[in-house]
TIZALUM-800902 format. One record per atom (N, C-alpha, C): residue number from 1; residue in one letter; atom name; x, y, z. Coordinates in nm, 4 decimals. Layout:
// TIZALUM-800902
{pt NUM 'A' 'CA' {X Y Z}}
...
This chain:
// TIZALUM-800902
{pt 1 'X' 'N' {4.1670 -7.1305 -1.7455}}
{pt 1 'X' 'CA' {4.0241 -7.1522 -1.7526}}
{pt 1 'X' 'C' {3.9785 -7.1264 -1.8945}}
{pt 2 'X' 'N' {3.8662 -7.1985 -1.9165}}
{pt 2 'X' 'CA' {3.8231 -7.1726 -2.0184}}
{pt 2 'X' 'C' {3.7830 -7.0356 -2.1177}}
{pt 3 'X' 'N' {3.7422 -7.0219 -2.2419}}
{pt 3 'X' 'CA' {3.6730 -6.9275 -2.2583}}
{pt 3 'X' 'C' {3.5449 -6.8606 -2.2351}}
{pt 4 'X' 'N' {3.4866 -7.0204 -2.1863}}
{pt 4 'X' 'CA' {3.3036 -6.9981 -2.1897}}
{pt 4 'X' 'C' {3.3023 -6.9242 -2.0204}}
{pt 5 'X' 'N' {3.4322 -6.9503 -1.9684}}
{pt 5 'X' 'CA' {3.3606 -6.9102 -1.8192}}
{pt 5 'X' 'C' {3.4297 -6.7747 -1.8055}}
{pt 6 'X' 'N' {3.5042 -6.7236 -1.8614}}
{pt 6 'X' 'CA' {3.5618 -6.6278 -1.8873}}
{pt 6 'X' 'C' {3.4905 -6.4982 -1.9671}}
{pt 7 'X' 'N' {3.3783 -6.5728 -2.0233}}
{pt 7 'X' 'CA' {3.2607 -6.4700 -2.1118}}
{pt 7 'X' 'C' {3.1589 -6.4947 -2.0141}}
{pt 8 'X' 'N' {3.1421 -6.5997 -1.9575}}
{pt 8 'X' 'CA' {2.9950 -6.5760 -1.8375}}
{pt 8 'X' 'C' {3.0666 -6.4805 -1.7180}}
{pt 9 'X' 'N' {3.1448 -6.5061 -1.6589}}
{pt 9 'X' 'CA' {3.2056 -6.4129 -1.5912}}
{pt 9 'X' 'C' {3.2120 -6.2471 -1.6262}}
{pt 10 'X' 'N' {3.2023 -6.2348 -1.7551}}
{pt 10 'X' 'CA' {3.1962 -6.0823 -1.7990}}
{pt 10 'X' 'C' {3.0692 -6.0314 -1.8095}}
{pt 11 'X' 'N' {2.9909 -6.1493 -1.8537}}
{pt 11 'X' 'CA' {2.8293 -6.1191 -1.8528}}
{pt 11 'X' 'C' {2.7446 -6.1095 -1.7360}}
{pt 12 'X' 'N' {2.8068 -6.1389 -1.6079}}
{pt 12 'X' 'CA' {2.7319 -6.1450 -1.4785}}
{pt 12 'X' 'C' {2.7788 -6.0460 -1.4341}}
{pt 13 'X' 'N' {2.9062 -5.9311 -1.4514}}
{pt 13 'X' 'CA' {2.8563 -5.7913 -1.4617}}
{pt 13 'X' 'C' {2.7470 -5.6910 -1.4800}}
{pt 14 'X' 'N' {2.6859 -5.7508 -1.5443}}
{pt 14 'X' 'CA' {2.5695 -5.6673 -1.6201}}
{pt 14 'X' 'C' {2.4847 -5.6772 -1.5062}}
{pt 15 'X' 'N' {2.4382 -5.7626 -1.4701}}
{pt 15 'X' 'CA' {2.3520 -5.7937 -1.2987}}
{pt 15 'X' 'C' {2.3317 -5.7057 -1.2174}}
{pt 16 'X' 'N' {2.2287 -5.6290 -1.1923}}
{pt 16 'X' 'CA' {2.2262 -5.4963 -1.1373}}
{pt 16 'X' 'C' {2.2732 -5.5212 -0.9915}}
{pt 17 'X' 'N' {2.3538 -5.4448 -0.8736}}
{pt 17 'X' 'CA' {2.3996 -5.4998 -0.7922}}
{pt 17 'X' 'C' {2.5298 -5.5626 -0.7477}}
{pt 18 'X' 'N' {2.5906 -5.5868 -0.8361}}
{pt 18 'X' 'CA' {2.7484 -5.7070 -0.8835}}
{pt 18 'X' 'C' {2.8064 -5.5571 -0.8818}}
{pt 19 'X' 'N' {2.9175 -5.5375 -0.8208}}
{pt 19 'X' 'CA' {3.0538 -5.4527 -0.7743}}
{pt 19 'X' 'C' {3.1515 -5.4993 -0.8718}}
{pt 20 'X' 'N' {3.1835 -5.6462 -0.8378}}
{pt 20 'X' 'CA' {3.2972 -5.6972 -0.8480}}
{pt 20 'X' 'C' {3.2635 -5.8406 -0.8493}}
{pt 21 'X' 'N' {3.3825 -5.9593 -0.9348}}
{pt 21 'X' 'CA' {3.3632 -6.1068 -0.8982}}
{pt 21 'X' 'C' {3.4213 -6.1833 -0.9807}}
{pt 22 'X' 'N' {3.4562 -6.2927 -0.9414}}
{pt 22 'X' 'CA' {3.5958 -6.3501 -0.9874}}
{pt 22 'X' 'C' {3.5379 -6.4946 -0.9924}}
{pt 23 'X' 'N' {3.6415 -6.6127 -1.0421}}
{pt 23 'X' 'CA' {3.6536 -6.7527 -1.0773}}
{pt 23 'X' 'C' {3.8063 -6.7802 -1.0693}}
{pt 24 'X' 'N' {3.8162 -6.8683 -0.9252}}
{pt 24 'X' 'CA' {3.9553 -6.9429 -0.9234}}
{pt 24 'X' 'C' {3.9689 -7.0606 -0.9268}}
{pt 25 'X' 'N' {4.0465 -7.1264 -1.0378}}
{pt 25 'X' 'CA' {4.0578 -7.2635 -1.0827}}
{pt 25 'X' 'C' {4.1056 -7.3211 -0.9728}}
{pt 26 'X' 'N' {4.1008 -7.5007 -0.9538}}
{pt 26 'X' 'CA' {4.2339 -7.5453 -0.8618}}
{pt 26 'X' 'C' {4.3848 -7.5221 -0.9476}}
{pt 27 'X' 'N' {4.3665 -7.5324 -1.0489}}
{pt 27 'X' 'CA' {4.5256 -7.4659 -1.0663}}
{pt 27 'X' 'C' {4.5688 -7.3632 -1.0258}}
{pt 28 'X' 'N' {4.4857 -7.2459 -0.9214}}
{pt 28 'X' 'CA' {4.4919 -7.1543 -0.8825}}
{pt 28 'X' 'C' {4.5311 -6.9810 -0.9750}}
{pt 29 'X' 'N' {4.4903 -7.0616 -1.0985}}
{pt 29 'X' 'CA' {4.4526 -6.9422 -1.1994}}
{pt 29 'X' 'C' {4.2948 -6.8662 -1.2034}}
{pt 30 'X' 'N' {4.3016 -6.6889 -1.1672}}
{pt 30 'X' 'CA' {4.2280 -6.6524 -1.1282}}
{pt 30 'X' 'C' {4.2023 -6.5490 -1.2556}}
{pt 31 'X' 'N' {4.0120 -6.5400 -1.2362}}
{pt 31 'X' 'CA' {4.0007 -6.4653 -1.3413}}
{pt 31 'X' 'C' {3.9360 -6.3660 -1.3016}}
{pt 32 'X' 'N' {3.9331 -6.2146 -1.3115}}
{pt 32 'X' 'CA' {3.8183 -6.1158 -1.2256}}
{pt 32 'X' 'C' {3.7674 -6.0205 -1.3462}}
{pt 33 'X' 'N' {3.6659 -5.9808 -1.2697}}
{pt 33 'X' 'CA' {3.6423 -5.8650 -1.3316}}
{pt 33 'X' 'C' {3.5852 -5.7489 -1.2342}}
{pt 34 'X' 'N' {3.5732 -5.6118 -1.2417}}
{pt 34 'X' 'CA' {3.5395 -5.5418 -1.1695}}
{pt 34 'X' 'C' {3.4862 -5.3408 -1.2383}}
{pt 35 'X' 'N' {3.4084 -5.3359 -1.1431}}
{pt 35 'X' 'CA' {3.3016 -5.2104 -1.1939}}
{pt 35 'X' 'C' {3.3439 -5.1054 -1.1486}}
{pt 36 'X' 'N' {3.4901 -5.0785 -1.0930}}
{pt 36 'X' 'CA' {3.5402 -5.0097 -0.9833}}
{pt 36 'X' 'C' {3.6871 -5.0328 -0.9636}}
{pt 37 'X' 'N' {3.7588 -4.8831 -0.9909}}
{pt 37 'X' 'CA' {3.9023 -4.9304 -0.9599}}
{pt 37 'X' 'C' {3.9135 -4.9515 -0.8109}}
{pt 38 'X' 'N' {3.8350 -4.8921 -0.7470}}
{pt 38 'X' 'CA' {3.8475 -4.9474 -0.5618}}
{pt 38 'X' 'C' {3.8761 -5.0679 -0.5533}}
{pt 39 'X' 'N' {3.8468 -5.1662 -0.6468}}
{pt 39 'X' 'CA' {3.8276 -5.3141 -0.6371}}
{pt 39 'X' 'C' {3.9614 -5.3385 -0.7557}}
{pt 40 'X' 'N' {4.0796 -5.3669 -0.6932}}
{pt 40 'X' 'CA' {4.2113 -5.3769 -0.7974}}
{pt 40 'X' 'C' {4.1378 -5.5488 -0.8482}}
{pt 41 'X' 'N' {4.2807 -5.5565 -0.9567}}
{pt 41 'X' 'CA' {4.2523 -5.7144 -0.9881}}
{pt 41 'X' 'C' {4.3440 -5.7491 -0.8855}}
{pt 42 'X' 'N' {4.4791 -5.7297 -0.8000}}
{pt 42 'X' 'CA' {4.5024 -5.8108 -0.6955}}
{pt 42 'X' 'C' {4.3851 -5.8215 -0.5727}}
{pt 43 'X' 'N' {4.3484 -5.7495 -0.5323}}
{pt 43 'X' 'CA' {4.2768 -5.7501 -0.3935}}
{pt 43 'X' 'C' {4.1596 -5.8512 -0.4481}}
{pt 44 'X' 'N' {4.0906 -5.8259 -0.5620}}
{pt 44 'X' 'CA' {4.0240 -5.9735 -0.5880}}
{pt 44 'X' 'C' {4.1070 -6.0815 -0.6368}}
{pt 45 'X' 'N' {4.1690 -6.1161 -0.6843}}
{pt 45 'X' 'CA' {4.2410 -6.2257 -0.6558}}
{pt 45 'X' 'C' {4.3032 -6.2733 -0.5285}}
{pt 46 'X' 'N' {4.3067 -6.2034 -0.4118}}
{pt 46 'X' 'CA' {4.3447 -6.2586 -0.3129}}
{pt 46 'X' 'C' {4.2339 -6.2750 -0.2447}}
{pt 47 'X' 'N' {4.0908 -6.2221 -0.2534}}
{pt 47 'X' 'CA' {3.9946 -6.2637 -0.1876}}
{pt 47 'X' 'C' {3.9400 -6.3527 -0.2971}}
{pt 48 'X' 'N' {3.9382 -6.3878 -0.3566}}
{pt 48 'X' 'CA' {3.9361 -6.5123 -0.4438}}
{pt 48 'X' 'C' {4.0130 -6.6321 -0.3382}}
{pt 49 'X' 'N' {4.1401 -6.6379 -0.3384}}
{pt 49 'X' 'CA' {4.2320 -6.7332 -0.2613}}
{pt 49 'X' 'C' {4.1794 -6.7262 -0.1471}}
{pt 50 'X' 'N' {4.1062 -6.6545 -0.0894}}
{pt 50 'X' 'CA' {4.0912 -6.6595 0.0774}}
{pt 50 'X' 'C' {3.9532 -6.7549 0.0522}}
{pt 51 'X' 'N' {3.8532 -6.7412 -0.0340}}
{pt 51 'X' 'CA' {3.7571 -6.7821 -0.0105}}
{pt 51 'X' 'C' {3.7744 -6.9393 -0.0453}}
{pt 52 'X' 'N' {3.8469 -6.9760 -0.1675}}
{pt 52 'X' 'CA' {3.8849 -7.1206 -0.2130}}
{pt 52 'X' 'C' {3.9620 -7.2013 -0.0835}}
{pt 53 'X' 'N' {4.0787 -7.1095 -0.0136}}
{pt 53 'X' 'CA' {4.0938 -7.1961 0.1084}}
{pt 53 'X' 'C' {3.9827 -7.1779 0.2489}}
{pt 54 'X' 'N' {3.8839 -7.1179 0.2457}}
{pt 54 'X' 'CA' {3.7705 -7.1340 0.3440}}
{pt 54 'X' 'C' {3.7234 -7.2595 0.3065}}
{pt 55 'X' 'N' {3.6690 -7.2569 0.2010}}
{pt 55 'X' 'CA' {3.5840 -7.4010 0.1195}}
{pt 55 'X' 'C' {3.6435 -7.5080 0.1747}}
{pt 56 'X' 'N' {3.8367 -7.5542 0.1631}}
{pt 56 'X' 'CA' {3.8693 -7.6391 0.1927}}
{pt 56 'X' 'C' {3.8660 -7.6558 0.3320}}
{pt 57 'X' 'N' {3.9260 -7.5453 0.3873}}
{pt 57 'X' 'CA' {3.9034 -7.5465 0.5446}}
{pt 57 'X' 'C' {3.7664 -7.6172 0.5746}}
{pt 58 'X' 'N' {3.6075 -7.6040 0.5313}}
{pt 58 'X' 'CA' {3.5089 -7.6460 0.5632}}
{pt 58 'X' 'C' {3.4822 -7.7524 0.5414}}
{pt 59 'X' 'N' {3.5390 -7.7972 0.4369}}
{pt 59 'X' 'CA' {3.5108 -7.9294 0.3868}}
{pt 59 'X' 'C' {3.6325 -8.0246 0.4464}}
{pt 60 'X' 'N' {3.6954 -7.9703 0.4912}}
{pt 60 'X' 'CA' {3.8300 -8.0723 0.5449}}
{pt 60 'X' 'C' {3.7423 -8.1184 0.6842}}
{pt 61 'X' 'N' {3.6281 -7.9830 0.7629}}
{pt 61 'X' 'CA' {3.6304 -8.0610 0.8737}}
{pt 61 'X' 'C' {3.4637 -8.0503 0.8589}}
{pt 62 'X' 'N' {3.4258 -8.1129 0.7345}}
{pt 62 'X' 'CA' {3.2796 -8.2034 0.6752}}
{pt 62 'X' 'C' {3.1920 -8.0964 0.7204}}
{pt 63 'X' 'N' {3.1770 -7.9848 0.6967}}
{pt 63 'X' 'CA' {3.0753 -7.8712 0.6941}}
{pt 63 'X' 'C' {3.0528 -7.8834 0.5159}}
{pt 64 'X' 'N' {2.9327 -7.9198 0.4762}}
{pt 64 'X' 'CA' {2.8674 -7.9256 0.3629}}
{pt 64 'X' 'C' {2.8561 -7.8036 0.3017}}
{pt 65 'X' 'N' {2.9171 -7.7175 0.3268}}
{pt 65 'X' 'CA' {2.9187 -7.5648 0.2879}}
{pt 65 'X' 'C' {2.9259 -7.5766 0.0794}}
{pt 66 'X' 'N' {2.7968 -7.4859 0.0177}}
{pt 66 'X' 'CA' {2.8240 -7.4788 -0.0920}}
{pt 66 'X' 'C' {2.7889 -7.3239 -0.1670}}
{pt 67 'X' 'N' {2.7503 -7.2444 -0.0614}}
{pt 67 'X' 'CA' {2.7517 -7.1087 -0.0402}}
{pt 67 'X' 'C' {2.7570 -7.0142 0.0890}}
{pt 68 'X' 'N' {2.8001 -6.9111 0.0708}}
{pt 68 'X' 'CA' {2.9224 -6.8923 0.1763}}
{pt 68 'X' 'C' {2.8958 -6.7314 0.1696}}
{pt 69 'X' 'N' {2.8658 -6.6141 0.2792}}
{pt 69 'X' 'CA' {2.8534 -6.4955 0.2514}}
{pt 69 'X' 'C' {2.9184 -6.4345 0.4073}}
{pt 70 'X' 'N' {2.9992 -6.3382 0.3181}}
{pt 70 'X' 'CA' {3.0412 -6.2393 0.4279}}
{pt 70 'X' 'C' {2.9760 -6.1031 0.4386}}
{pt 71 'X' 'N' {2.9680 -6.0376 0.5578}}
{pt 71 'X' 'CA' {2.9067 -5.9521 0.5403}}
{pt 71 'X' 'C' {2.9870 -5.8042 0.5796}}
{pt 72 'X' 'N' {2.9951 -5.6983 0.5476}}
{pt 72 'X' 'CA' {3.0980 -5.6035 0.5513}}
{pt 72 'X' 'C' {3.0327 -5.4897 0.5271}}
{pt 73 'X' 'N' {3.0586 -5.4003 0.5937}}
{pt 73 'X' 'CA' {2.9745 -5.2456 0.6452}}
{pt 73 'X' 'C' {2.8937 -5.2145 0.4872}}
{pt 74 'X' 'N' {2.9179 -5.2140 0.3861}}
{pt 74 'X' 'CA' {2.8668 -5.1470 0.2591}}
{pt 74 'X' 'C' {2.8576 -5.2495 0.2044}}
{pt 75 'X' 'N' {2.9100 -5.3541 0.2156}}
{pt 75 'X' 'CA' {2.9432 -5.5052 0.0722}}
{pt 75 'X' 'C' {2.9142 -5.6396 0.1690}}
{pt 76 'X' 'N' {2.8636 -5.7041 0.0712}}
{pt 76 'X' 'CA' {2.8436 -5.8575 0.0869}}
{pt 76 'X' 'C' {2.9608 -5.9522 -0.0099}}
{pt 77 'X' 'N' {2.9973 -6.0612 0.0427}}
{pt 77 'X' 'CA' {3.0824 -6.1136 -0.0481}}
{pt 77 'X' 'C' {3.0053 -6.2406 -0.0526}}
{pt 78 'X' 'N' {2.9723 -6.2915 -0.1279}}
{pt 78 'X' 'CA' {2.9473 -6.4260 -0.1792}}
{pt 78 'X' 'C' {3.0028 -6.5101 -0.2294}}
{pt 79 'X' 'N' {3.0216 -6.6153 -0.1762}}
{pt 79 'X' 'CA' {3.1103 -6.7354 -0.2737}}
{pt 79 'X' 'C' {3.0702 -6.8828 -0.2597}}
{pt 80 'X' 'N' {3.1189 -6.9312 -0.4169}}
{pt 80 'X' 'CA' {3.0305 -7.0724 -0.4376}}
{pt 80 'X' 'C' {3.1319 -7.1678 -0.4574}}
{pt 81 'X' 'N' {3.1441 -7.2978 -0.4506}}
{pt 81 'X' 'CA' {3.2192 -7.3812 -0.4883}}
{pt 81 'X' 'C' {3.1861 -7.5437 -0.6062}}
{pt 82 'X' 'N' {3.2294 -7.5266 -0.6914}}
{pt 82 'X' 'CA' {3.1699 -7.6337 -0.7767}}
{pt 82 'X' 'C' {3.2451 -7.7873 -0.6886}}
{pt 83 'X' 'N' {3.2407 -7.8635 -0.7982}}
{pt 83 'X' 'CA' {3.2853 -8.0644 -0.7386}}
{pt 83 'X' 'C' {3.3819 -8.0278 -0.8159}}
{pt 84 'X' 'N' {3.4084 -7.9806 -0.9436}}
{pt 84 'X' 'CA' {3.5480 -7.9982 -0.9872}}
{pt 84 'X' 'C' {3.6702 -7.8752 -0.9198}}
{pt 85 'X' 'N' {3.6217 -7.8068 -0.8093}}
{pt 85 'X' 'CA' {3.7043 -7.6798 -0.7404}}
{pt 85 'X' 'C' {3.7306 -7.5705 -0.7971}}
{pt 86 'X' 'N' {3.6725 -7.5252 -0.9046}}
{pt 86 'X' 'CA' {3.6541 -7.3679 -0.9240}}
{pt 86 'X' 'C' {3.5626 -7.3195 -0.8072}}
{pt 87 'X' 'N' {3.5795 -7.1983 -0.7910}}
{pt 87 'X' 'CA' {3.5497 -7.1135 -0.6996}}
{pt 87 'X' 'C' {3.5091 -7.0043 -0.7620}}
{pt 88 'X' 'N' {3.4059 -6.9426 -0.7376}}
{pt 88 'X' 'CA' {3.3020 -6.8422 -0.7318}}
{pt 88 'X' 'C' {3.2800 -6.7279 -0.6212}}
{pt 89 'X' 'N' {3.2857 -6.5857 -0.6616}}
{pt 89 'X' 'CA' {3.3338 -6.4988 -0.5879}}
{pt 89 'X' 'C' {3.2476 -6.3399 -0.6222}}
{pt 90 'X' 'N' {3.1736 -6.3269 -0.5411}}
{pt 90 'X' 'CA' {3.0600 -6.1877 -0.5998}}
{pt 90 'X' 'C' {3.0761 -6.0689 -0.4923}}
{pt 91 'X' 'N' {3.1055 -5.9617 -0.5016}}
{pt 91 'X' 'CA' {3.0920 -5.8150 -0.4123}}
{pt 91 'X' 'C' {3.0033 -5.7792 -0.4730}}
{pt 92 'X' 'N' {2.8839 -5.7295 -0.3843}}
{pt 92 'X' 'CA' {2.7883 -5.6677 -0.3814}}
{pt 92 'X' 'C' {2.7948 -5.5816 -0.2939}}
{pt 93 'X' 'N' {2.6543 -5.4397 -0.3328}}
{pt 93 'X' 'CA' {2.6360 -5.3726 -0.2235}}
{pt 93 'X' 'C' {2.5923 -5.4417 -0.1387}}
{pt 94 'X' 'N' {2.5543 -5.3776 0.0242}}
{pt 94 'X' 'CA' {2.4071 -5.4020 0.1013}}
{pt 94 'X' 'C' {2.3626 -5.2967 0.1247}}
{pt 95 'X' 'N' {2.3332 -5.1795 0.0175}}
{pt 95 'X' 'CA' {2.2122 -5.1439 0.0175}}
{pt 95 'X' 'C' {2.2328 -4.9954 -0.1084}}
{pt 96 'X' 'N' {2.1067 -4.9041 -0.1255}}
{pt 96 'X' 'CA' {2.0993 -4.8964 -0.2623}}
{pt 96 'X' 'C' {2.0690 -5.0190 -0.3919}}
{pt 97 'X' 'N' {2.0537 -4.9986 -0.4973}}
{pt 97 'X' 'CA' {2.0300 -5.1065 -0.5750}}
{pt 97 'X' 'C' {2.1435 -5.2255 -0.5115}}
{pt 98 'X' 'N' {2.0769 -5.3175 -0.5084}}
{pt 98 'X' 'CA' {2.1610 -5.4300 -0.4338}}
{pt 98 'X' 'C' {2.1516 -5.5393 -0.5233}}
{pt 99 'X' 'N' {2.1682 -5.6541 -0.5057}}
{pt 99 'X' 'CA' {2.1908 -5.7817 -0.5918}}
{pt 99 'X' 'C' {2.0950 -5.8870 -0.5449}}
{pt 100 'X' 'N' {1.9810 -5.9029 -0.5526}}
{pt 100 'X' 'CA' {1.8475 -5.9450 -0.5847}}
{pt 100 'X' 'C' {1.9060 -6.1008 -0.5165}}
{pt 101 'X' 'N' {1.8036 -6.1658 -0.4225}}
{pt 101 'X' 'CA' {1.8302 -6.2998 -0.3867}}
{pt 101 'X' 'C' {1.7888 -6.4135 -0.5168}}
{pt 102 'X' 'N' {1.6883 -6.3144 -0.5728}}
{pt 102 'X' 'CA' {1.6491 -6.4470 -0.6945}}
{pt 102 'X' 'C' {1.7981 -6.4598 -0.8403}}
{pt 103 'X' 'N' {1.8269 -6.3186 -0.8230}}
{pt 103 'X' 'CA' {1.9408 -6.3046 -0.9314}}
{pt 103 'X' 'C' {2.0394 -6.3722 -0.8171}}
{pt 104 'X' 'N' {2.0646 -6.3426 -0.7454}}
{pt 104 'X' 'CA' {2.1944 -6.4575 -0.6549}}
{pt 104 'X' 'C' {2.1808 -6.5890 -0.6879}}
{pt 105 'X' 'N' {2.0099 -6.6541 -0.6964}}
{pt 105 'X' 'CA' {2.0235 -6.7590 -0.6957}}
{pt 105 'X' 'C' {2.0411 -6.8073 -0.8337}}
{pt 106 'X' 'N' {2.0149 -6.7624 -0.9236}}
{pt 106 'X' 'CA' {2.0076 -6.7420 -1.0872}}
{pt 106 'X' 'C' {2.1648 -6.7763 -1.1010}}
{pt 107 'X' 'N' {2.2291 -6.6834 -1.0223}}
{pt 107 'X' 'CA' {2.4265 -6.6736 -1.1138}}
{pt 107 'X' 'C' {2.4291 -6.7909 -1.0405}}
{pt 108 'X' 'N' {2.4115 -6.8661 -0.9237}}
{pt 108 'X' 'CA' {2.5109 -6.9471 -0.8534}}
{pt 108 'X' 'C' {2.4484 -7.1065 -0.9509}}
{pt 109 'X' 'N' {2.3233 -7.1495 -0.9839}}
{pt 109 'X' 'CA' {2.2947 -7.2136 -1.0205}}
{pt 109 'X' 'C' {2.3561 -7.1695 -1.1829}}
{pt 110 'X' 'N' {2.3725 -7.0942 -1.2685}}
{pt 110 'X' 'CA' {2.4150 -7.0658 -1.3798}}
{pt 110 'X' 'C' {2.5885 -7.1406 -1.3842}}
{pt 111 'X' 'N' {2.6351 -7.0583 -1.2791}}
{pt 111 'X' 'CA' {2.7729 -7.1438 -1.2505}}
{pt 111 'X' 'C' {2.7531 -7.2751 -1.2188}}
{pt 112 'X' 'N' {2.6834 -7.3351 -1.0863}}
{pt 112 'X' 'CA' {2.7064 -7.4825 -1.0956}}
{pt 112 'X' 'C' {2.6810 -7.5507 -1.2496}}
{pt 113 'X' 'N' {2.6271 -7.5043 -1.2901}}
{pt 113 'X' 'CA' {2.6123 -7.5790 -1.4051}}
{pt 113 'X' 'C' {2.6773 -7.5750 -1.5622}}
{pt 114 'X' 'N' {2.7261 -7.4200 -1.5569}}
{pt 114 'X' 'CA' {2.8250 -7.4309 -1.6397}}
{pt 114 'X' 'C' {2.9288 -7.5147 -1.6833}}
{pt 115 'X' 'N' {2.9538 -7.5188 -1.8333}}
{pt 115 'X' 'CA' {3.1161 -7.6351 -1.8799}}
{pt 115 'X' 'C' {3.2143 -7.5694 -1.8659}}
{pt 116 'X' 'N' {3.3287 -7.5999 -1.8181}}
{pt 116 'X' 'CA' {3.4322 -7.5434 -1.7726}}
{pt 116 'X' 'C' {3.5194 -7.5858 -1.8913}}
């Protein structure tokens, strides 16, 4: 992956709320970053891979899916999918300072539109 998404990816750390969150190419090169050794770089990279094959799973059987949230006792996981198949991947809390729906909608539109 590029560099530019590799520096937006470091900068959407800063996002009050953001745990953890990653970008997996279809070449299946994954990039993370994280606020927390609880959160290894494997365990996000494999929930990276889980979420890129959900996407296909949905789209194989024509669910228009282009954001995607799990929900988990303390954490939310969020994930986005572009047209060229990078994949987008956010841990958040759910609750304490949390990760703002307008800032959710801010990074996911920041990514769709990013140059890869």
């Amino acid at each position: 992956m590029r560099e530019n998404l590799h520096s937006w990816l470091t900068e959407k750390m800063k996002v009050p709320g953001i745990l953890a969150c990653g970008l997996r190419a279809p070449d299946r090169k994954t990039f993370t970053r994280s606020a927390s050794v609880q959160f290894t770089p494997a365990a996000l990279e494999y929930a990276c891979r889980c979420l890129t094959d959900t996407f296909h799973v949905l789209r194989a059987n024509q669910f228009p899916a282009g954001l995607v949230r799990w929900v988990y006792a303390n954490y939310f996981v969020y994930g986005s999918i572009r047209q060229d198949g990078i994949c987008f991947a956010v841990l958040a809390r759910r609750e304490g300072p949390g990760l703002e729906p307008a800032d959710l909608e801010n990074i996911i539109a920041e990514f769709q539109n990013l140059q890869a």
